[in-house]
Wavefront OBJ file of the C-alpha trace (Angstrom):
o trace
v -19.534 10.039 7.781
v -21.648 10.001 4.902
v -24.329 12.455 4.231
v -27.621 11.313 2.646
v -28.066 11.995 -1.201
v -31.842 12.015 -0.791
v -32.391 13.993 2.419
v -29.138 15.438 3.108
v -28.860 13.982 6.775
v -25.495 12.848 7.886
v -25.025 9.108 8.813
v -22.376 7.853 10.602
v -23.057 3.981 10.960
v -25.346 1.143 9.066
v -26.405 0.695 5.204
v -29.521 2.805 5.655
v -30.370 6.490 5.927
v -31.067 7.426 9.722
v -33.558 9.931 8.878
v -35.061 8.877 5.244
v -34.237 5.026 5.228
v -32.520 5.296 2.067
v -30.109 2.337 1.280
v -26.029 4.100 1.811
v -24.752 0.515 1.122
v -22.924 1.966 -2.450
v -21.751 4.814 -0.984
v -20.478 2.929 2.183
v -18.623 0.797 -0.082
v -16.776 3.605 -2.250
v -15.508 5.677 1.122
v -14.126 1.785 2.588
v -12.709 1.371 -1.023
v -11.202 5.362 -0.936
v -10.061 4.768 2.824
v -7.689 1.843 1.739
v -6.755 3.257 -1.497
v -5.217 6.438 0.870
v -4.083 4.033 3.252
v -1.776 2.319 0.060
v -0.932 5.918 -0.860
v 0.742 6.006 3.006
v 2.258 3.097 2.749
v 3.561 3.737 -0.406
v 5.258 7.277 0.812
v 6.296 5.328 4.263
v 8.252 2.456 2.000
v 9.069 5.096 -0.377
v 7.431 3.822 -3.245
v 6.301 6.500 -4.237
v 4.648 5.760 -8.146
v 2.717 3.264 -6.223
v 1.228 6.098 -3.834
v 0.584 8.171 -6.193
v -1.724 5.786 -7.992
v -3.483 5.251 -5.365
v -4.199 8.763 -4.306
v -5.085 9.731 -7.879
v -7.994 6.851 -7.763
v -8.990 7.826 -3.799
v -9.329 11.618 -5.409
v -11.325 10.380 -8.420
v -13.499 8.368 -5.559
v -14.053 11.557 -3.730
v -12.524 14.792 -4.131
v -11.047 15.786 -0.272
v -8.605 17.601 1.655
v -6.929 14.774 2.917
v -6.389 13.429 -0.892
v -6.011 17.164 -2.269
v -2.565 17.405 0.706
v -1.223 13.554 -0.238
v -1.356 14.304 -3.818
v 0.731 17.586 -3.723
v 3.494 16.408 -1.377
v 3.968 13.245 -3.202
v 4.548 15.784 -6.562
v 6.608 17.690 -4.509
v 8.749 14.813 -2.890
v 9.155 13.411 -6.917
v 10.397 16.689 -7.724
v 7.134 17.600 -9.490
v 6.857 21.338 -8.517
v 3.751 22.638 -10.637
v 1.108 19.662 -9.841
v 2.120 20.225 -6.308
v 1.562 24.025 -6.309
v -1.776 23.345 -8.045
v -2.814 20.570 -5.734
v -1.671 23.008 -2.677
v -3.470 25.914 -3.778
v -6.268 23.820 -4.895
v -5.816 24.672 -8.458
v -6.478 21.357 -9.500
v -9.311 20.056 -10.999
v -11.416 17.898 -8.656
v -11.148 14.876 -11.018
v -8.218 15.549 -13.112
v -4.362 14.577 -12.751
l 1 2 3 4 5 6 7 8 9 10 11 12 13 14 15 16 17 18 19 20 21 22 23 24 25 26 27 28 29 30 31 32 33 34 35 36 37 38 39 40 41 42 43 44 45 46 47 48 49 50 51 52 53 54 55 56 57 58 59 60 61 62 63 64 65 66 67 68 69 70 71 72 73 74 75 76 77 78 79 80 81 82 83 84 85 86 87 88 89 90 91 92 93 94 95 96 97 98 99
């Protein structure tokens, strides 16, 4: 789902705004790029390549800052033995585009 930058409406299919007409094509294209970016991070952690997944859940967090990224990044600290980013990305300590 991506809500509207112009009137605030959310959108959950097509390039254009359902309520405003604005064009969403960018912003479909980042949240398709962030979706396989945290689908890499998964594979990473499932093949246990775990450098690799965290790459690619620090970019999908620099994309857009989310829950979903916020939870992959701390347990893939925590499974590298990383305790303090992990507590910060748990707690939410983190900034929303840093580490």
């Amino acid at each position: 789902m991506i809500r509207c930058p112009v009137c605030k409406a959310e959108n959950v299919q097509g390039p254009q705004c359902r309520r405003c007409k604005a064009d969403l094509s960018l912003l479909s294209q980042l949240e398709e790029q962030r979706a396989a970016l945290l689908a890499a991070a998964v594979e990473g952690v499932r093949t246990r390549r775990y450098e690799e997944a965290l790459r690619s859940a620090r970019r999908a967090h620099q994309l857009r800052y989310g829950e979903d990224s916020r939870r992959l990044l701390a347990m893939l600290h925590l499974v590298q033995y990383d305790f303090f980013p992990a507590w910060q990305y748990h707690s939410g300590q983190t900034a929303r585009f840093g580490n």
